[in-house]
N, C-alpha and C positions, 0 to 999 in steps of 0.2 A: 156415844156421847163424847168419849175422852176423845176418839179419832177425829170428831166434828170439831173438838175446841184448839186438836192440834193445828189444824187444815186451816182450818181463823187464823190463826195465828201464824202461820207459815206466807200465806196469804198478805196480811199486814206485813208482816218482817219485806216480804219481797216488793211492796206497793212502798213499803217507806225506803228502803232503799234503794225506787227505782226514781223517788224523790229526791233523795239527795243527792243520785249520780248526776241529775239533771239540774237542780232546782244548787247543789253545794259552792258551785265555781261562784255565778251571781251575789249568794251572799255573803260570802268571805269577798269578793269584791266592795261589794255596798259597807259592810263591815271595816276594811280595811281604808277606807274613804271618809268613813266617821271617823276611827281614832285616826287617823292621817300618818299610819306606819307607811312604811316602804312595804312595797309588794312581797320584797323576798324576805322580809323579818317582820314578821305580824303579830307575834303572842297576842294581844290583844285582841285582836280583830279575829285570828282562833277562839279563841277564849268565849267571846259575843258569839261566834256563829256557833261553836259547840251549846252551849245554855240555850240558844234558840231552837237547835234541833232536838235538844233532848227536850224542852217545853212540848214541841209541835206533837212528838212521837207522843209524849204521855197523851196527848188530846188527841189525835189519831182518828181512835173511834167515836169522837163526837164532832168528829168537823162536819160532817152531815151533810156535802156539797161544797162546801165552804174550800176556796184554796188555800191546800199546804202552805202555799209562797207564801200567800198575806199574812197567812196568820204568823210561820217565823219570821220572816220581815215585822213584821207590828213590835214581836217579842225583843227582836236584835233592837229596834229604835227605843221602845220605850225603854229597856233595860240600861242602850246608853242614855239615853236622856235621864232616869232617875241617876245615875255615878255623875253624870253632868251637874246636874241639878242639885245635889245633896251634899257633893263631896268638895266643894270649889277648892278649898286648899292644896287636898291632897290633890286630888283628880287630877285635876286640869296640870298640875305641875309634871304631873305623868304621863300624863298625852298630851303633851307637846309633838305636835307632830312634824315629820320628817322635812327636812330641810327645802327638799326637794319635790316636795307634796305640790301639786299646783292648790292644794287646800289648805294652805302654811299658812298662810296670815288671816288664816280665818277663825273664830271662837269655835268654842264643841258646839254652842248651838246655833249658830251661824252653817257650821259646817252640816249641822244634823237636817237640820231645814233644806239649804240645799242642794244634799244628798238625797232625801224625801218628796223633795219638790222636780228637781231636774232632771235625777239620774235614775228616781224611779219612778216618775211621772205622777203621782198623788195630788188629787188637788187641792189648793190650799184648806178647803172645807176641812177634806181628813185629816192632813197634816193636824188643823187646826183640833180637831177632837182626839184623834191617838193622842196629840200631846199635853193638851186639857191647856191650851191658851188663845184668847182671842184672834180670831181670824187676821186682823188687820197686826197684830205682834208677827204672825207670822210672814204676812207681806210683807214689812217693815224689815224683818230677818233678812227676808230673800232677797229683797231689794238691793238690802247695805253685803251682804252678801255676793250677788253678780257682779256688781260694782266693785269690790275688793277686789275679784276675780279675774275680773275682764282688764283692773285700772289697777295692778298691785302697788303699793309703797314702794316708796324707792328705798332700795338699800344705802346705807353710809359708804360711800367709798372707802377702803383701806386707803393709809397714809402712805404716799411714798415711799420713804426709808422701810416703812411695815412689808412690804410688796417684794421689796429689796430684798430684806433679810428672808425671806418667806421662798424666794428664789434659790439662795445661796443653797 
């Protein structure tokens, strides 16, 4: 019996991590796209995709068919959506995202939508229930979202003299 519960378990261990050699690159991508870090400095988006994989493993043995992906993907968004949602001050003043983000002038839930909607194909319906808000909120997101995207703000130009000195 003990050698039957090792063999389970050796089993699992090798099937989870033959998941996240495959399944780890995508959401540390998907992740690092939400909080809008740079690729090569990500704590954050580490941080999401660890808490998602440790979720996924603890549920392992009840996904029952069900894919690994969705279910840590579901955990990576909703986790950032409730720090989105709940922490406005702090949060968001903390992920600010990288300069250079083409997802820079976007809000966390703006960006979270999509990230959800675009880059991992979900249709609004899901988006709309993993997030627990009206379908047409979500549309509205995407919308003003692509739009950002596609048509960013215009930056302030530096002053002359500023450009000058910035040269020297």
């Amino acid at each position: 019996m003990r050698e039957r519960h090792a063999s389970q378990g050796a089993r699992r261990a090798r099937d989870f991590e033959s998941f996240v050699a495959g399944a780890g690159g995508r959401l540390l991508h998907t992740a690092t796209l939400l909080t809008g870090e740079a690729p090569h400095d990500n704590p954050r988006a580490r941080r999401l995709v660890t808490l998602a994989l440790a979720h996924t493993y603890a549920s392992w043995d009840r996904l029952r068919g069900e894919d690994p992906y969705d279910r840590a993907r579901e955990y990576l968004a909703t986790r950032f959506a409730r720090g989105a949602w709940h922490h406005h001050g702090g949060l968001l003043s903390r992920t600010r995202p990288h300069p250079d983000s083409a997802l820079a002038d976007l809000g966390p839930h703006e960006r979270l939508v999509l990230v959800l909607r675009l880059f991992e194909g979900i249709g609004e319906e899901q988006v709309s229930a993993l997030l627990g808000m009206p379908q047409e909120r979500v549309h509205a997101l995407c919308d003003r979202a692509t739009a950002t995207v596609l048509h960013p703000p215009r930056r302030a130009a530096r002053p002359v003299a500023e450009a000058g000195v910035a040269a020297s």
